[in-house]
N, C-alpha and C positions, 0 to 999 in steps of 0.2 A: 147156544149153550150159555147159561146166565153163569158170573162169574162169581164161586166165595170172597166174600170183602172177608180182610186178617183185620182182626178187632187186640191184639197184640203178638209180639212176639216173645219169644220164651229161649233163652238161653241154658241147655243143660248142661252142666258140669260134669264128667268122669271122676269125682272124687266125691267125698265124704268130707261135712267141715268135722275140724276136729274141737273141742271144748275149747280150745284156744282163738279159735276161727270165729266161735260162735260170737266168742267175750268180743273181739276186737269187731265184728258188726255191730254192736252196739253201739261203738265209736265211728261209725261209719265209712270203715277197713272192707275191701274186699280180698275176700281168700284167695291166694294162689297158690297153683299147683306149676313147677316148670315143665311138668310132664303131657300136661292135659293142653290138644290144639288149640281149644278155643278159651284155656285159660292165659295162652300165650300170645292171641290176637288180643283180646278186651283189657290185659290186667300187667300191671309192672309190677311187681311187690304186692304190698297190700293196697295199689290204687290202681282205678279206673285207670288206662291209658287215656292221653288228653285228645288224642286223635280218636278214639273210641266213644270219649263222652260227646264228643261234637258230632260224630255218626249219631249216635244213640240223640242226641236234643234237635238233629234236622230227621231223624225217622217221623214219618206220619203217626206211628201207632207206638204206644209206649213197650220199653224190653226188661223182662222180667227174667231174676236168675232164680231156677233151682240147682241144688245139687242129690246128689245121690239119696242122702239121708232124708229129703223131702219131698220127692217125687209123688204125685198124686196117682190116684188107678187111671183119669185119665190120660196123666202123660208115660205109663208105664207101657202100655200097645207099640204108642209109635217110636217109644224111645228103646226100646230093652234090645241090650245087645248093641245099640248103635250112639251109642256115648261118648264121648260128647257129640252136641247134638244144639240145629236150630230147630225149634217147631213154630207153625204158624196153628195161634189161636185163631178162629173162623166163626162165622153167625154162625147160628143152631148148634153151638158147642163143639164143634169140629176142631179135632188136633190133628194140624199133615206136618208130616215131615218133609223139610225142608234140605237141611245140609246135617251129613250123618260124619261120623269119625274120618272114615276113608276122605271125604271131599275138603272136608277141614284141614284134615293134615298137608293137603297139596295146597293152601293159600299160605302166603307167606309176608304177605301185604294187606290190609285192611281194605286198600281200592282190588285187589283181587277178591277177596271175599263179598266185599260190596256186590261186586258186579256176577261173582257165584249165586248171592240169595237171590238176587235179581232174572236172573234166569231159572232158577228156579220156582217163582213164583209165577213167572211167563209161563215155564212148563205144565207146571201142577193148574193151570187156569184160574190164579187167586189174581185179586186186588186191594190194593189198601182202601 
């Protein structure tokens, strides 16, 4: 079985920026929510955690955030209902999910999460 190479990955948020969120990404802020798993592994405040950007600059394939407000029809299939959410972008336009809310909320460590996509990627039969 020949394997999907992930052409990137895609970080979904469980929230909505607000006009306030929007204005401060223009300053290059990223929005936090303390509620949302995976805005509580990537994000301190309104910055990138420094352990997350150093993941994110040794990942092979680059990591894209949407949030709620911006969600495309593709990423609407694999994502609805299971927010926050990783997905892997795939050749031939393929979006798989990856790590869904339930899995997110049990990593509590970034080396746990690391090593969660990881298996998952092994499972789903992708590669970078």
């Amino acid at each position: 079985m020949s394997k999907s190479r992930i052409i990137e990955l895609i970080c979904v948020y469980d929230f909505k920026r607000s006009i306030y969120d929007r204005l401060m990404a223009l300053f290059g802020k990223h929005p936090f929510n303390p509620s949302c798993p995976l805005s509580q592994l990537t994000s301190s405040g309104p910055h990138l955690k420094l352990e997350w950007v150093d993941f994110a600059k040794h990942c092979p394939v680059p990591i894209s955030y949407v949030y709620l407000d911006n969600t495309t029809t593709e990423l609407y299939y694999p994502t609805h209902k299971k927010t926050p959410c990783i997905v892997a972008k795939c050749t031939h336009n393929q979006y798989i999910l990856l790590l869904e809310h339930s899995q997110l909320s049990q990593c509590y460590h970034l080396s746990q999460l690391e090593n969660d996509l990881n298996l998952a990627i092994y499972k789903k039969f992708l590669t970078f």
